[in-house]
C-alpha positions in Angstrom: 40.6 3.6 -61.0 38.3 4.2 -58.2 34.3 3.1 -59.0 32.1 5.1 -57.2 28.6 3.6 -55.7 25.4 4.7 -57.3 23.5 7.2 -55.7 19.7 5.6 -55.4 18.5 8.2 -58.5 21.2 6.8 -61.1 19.9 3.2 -59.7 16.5 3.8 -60.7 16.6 5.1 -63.3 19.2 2.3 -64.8 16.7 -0.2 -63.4 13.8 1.4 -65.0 16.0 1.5 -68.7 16.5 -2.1 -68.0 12.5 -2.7 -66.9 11.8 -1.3 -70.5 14.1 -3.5 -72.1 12.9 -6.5 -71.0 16.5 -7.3 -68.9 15.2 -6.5 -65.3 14.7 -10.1 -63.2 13.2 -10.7 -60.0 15.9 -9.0 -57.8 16.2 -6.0 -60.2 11.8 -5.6 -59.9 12.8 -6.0 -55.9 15.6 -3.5 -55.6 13.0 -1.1 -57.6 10.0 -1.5 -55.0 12.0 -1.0 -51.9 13.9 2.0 -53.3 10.5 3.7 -54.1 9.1 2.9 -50.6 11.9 4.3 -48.7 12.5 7.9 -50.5 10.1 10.0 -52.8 12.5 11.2 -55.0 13.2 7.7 -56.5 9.4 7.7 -56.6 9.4 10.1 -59.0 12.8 9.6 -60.5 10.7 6.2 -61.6 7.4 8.0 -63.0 9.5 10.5 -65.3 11.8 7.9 -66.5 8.8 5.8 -67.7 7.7 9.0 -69.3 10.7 8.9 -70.8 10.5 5.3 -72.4 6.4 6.4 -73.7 7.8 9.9 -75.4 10.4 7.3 -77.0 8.1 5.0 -77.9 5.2 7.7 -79.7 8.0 9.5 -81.4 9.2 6.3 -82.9 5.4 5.9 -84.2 6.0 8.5 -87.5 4.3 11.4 -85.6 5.0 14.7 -86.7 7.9 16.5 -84.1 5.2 19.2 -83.2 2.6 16.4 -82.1 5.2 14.2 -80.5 6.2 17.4 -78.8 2.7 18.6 -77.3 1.5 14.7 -76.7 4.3 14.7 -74.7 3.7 17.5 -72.9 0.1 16.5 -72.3 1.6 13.4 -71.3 3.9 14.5 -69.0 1.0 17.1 -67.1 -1.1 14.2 -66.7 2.2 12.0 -65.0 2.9 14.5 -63.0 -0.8 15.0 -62.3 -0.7 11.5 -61.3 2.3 11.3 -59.1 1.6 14.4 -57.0 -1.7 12.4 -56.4 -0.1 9.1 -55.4 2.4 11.4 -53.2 0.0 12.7 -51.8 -1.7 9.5 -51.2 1.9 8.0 -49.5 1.9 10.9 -47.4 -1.2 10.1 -46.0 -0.8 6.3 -45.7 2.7 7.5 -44.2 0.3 9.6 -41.5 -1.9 6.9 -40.8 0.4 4.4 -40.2 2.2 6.8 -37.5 -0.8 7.5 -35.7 -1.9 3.8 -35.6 2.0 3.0 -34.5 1.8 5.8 -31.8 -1.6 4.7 -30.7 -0.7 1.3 -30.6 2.5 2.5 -28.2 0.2 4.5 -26.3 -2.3 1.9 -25.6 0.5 -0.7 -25.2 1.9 1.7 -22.2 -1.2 2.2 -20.8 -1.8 -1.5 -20.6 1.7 -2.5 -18.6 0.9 0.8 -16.7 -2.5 -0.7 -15.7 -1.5 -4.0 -14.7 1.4 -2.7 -12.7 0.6 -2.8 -9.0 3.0 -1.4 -6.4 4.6 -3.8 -4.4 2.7 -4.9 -1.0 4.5 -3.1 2.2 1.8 -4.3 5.0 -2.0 -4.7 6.0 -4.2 -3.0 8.1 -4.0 -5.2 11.5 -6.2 -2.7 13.5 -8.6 -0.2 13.7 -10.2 1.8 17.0 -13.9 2.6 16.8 -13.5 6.2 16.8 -11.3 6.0 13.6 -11.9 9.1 11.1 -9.7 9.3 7.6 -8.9 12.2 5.8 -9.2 10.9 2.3 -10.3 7.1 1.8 -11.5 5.1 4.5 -9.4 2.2 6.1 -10.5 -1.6 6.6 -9.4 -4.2 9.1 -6.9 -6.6 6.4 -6.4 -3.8 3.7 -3.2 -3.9 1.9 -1.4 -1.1 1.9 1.5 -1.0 -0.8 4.7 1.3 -1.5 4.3 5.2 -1.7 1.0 5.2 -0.2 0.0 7.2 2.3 -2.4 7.1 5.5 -3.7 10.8 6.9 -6.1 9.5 10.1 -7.9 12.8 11.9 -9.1 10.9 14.7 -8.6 7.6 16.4 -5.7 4.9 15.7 -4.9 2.4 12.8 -2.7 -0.6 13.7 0.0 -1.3 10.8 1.8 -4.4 10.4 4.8 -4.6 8.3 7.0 -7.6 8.0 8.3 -8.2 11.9 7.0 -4.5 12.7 4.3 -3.1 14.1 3.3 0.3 13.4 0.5 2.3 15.8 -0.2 5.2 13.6 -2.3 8.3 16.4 -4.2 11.0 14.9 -3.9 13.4 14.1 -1.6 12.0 11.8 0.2 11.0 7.9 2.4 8.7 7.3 4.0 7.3 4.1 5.4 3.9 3.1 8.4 4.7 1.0 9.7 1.3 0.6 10.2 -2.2 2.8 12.2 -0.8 6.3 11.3 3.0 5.7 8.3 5.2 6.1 7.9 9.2 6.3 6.3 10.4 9.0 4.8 13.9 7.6 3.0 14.8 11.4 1.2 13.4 14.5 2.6 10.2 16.3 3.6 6.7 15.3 5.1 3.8 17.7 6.9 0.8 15.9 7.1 -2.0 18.2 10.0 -4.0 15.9 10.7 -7.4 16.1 14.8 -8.6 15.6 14.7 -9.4 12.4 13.4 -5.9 11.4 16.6 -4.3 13.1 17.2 -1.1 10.9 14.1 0.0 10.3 13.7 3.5 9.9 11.0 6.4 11.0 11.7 9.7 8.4 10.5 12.8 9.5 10.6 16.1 7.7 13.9 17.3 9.9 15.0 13.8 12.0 15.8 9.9 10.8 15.7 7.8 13.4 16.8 4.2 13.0 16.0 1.0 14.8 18.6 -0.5 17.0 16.1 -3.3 18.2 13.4 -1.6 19.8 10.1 -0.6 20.6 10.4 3.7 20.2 7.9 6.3 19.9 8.3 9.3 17.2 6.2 12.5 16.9 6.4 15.4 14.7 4.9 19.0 14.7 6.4 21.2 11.5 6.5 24.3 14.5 7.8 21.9 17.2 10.2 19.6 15.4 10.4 15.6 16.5 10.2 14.1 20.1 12.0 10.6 19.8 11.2 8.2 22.9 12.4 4.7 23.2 10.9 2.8 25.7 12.8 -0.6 24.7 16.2 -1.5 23.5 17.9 1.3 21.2 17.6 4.0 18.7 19.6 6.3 17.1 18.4 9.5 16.3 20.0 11.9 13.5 19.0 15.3 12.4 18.8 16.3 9.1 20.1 19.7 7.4 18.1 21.5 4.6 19.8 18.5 2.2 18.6 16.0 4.5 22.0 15.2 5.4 23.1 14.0 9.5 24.5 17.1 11.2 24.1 16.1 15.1 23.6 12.4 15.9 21.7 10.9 19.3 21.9 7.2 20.1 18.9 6.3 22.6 19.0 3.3 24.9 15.5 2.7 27.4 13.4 5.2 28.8 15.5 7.8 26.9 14.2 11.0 24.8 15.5 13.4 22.7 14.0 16.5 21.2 15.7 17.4 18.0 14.2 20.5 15.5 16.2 21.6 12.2 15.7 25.7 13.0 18.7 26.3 15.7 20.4 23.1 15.1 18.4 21.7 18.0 19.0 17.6 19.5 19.6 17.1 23.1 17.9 14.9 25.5 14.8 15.6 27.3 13.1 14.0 30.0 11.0 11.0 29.4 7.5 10.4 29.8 6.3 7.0 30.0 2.4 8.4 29.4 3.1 9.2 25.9 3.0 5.6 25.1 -0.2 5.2 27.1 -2.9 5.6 24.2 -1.3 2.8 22.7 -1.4 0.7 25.5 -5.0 1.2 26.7 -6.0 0.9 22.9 -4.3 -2.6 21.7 -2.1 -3.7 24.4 -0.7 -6.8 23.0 -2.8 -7.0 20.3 -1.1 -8.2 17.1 -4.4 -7.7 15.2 -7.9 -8.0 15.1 -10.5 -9.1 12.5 -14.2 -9.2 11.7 -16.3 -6.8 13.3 -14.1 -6.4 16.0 -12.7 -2.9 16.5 -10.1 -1.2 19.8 -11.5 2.0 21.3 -9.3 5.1 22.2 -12.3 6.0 25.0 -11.9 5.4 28.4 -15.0 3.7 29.2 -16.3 3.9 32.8 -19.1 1.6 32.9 -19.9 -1.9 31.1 -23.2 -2.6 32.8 -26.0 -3.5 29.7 -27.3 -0.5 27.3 -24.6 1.5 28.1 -22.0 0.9 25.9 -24.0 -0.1 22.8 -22.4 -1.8 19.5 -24.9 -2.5 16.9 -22.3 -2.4 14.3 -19.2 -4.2 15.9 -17.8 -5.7 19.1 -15.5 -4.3 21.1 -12.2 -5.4 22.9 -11.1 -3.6 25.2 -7.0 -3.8 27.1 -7.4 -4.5 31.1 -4.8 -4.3 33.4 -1.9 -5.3 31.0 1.7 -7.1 32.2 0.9 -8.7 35.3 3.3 -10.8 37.3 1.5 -12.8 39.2 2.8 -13.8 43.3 0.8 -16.8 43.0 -0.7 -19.6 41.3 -3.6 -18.6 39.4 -6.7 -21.0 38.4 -9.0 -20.0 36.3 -12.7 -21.6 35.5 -12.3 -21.2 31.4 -14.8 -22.5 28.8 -12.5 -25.0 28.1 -11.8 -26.2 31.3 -9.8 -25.4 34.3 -6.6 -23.7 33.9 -3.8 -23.2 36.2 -1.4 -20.0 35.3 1.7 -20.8 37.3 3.1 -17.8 39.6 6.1 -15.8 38.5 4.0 -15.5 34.5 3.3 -12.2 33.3 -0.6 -12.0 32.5 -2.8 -9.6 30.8 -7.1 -9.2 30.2 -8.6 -8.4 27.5 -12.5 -7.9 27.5 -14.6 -8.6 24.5 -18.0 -6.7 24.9 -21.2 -6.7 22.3 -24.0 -5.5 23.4 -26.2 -4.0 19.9 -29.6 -4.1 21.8 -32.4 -4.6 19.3 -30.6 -2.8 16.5 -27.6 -5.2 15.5 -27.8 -6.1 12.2 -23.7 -7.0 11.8 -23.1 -11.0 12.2 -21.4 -10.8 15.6 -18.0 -12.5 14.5 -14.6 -12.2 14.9 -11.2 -13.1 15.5 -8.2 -11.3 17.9 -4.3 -12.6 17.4 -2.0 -11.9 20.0 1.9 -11.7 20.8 1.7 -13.4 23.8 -0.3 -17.0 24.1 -3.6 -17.1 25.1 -4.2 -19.2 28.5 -7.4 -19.1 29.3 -11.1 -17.7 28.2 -13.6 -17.1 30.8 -17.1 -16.7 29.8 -19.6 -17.3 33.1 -21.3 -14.8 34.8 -19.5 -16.1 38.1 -15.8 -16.3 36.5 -16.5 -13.1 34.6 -17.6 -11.6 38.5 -14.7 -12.8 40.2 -12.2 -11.7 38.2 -13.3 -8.1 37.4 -11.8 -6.6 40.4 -8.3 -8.1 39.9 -8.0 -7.8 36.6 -10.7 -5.2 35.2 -10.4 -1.8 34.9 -10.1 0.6 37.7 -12.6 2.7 38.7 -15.3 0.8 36.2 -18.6 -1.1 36.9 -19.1 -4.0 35.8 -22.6 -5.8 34.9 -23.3 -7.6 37.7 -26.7 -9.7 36.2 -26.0 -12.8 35.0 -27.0 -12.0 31.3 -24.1 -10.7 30.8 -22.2 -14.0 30.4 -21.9 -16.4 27.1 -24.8 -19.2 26.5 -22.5 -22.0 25.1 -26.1 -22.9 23.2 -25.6 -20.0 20.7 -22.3 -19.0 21.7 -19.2 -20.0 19.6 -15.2 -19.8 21.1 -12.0 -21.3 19.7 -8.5 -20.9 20.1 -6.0 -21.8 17.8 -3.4 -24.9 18.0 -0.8 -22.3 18.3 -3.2 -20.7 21.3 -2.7 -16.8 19.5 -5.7 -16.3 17.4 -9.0 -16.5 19.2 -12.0 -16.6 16.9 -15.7 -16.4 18.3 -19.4 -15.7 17.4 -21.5 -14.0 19.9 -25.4 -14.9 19.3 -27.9 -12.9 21.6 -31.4 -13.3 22.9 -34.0 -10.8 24.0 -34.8 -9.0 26.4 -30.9 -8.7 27.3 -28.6 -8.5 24.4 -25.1 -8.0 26.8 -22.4 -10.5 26.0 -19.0 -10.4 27.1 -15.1 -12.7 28.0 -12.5 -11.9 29.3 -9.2 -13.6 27.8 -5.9 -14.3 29.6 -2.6 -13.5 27.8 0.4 -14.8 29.2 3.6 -13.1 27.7 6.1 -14.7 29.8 6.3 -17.9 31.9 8.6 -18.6 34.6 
């Protein structure tokens, strides 16, 4: 014969007959609280059974039927009274703790939300003067992390992600979708990227263009489409269909464009122009960054003499004549001695320039890293004078007064062992507040 399980309200109430009777032990008190927590029918299975027991127990005290019968009934009102108010009470317990659980969750999530940061995709390695930000204003070092994204109006912003450099030219937004990708939305970005980097990618709303080992240019108007130029190694260029999948692909080798638009299907090869890599290379050069109160300029400055270029609130450095090979020996008169560039080595200047007049209130420090390795610094009025012609800026006066060199008494250079970071302070003295150097970069040797 087949014994069926009890369903909880027979349990209850056999565990409540054996309560009365003095036969329920510790388990059988156990089984009775956890079947009344989890379900309100054995709740009140249990407070009518007990009614039960107490009717028994009056009637058995020689009252007449009629007063056992309404005594029980008055009984029975007030039990029932009773458990509809602890119901109601377990309801509301029941609410509370599920508001303090859910607010517990909530907060919980909010927490971990909180303390979780987006991981780290680069740092701001350079900023020109002239910079203007759509949103949130960019500083030299800033991190800038995963998703995030850079709209500059005016100037340039310097990006460097692990073995790539990114020159980002206003107009322009960019975002950094993960390590090896970013999404150009408009304007111009170059990415100068170093072999280990190889397969890094430039998205734009209608082109993908992957890096072969390269230095390429990309630029994107939504009317135009995207101009790809690679002025270095190779690039492939793909466009995109409306499901951003490849329909035509271009693979780019040096001094090779392609124009390539989503309406019409559009990606052939167009002529290319070496000048649209020119802002980057009169900005930074071979700049890997910059730091301090140091800032790049996108203006093309035609004279240097004192209190025309003012900077009360930064120094400037500013690219010379970049990639020089030089057809002979070249000595130099630097602060740290003479210095002998051999001929054949490929040499560029950089000028620093502060000059805040009576109005700098910045501490006039910084620091400039470089690909190439720094050879010399000159710093005297005379060194300064004869190399301006050669390796200044065409069609640009210089200041020809000797204020405008460096007074080792309040002025501080060093070079790093590795010769790539230069770091200086540039103290000044009434009635002429003009300082300036000129550092020699050597990117190759023979």
């Amino acid at each position: 014969m087949m014994v069926h399980p009890l369903s909880p309200i027979e349990e209850i109430r056999q565990l409540v007959d054996q309560l009365v009777d003095g036969q329920l032990n510790a388990a059988g008190y156990a089984r009775i609280e956890a079947l009344i927590l989890q379900d309100q029918r054995c709740l009140q299975k249990y407070v009518e059974r007990l009614d039960f027991h107490s009717e028994l127990v009056e009637q058995a005290e020689n009252k007449s039927p009629e007063t056992a019968v309404l005594d029980g009934l008055r009984k029975f009102e007030i039990a029932a009274k009773a458990r509809d108010r602890r119901r109601n009470r377990l309801t509301k317990l029941s609410l509370a703790a599920c508001t303090l659980a859910l607010t517990i969750a909530l907060a919980w999530l909010y927490h971990t939300s909180s303390l979780w940061i987006a991981a780290p995709m680069g740092r701001i390695a350079s900023l020109s003067v002239d910079l203007r930000t759509q949103r949130t204003p960019l500083e030299l070092g800033q991190v800038i992390r995963q998703n995030e994204t850079i709209s500059i109006t005016a100037g340039i912003a310097s990006i460097q992600l692990p073995d790539v450099m990114l020159d980002l030219i206003a107009p322009a937004s960019i975002r950094f979708e993960r390590r090896g990708h970013v999404y150009l939305t408009t304007g111009k970005v170059i990415a100068n990227v170093q072999q280990p980097a190889i397969g890094f990618t430039v998205r734009t709303p209608d082109t993908e263009v992957v890096d072969l080992g390269t230095e390429f240019l990309v630029q994107h108007q939504p009317q135009a489409g995207t101009e790809v130029s690679v002025r270095r190694g190779r690039a492939q260029a793909s466009l995109l269909d409306w499901r951003n999948q490849s329909v035509k692909v271009l693979e780019l080798t040096a001094n090779r464009s392609a124009h390539l638009h989503r309406h019409g299907e559009i990606a052939r090869e167009v002529d290319f122009e070496p000048a649209a890599f020119d802002s980057m290379d009169e900005t930074r050069g071979g700049i890997r960054s910059i730091d301090g109160n140091l800032r790049t300029s996108t203006l093309r400055y035609r004279s240097f003499r004192a209190d025309r270029i003012t900077t009360p609130n930064h120094l400037l450095v500013i690219p010379e004549q970049q990639n020089i090979q030089l057809d002979a020996d070249l000595v130099l008169n630097g602060l740290q001695g003479p210095t002998r560039i051999p001929a054949g080595s490929i040499v560029s200047s950089y000028l620093v320039h502060f000059d805040p007049t009576d109005l700098g209130k910045l501490a006039p420090r910084g620091a400039i890293s470089f690909f190439g390795t720094i050879a010399a610094v000159v710093g005297s009025a005379e060194d300064l004078a004869a190399t301006d012609r050669r390796f200044g800026l065409k069609d640009t006066f210089y200041e020809t007064e000797s204020f405008r060199e460096l007074e080792l008494d309040e002025d501080e250079i060093q070079i790093s062992d590795d010769r790539k970071t230069l770091s200086f302070y540039f103290g000044t003295s009434p009635p002429h507040y003009l300082d300036e150097a000129r550092i020699f970069v050597v990117s190759q040797s023979p």
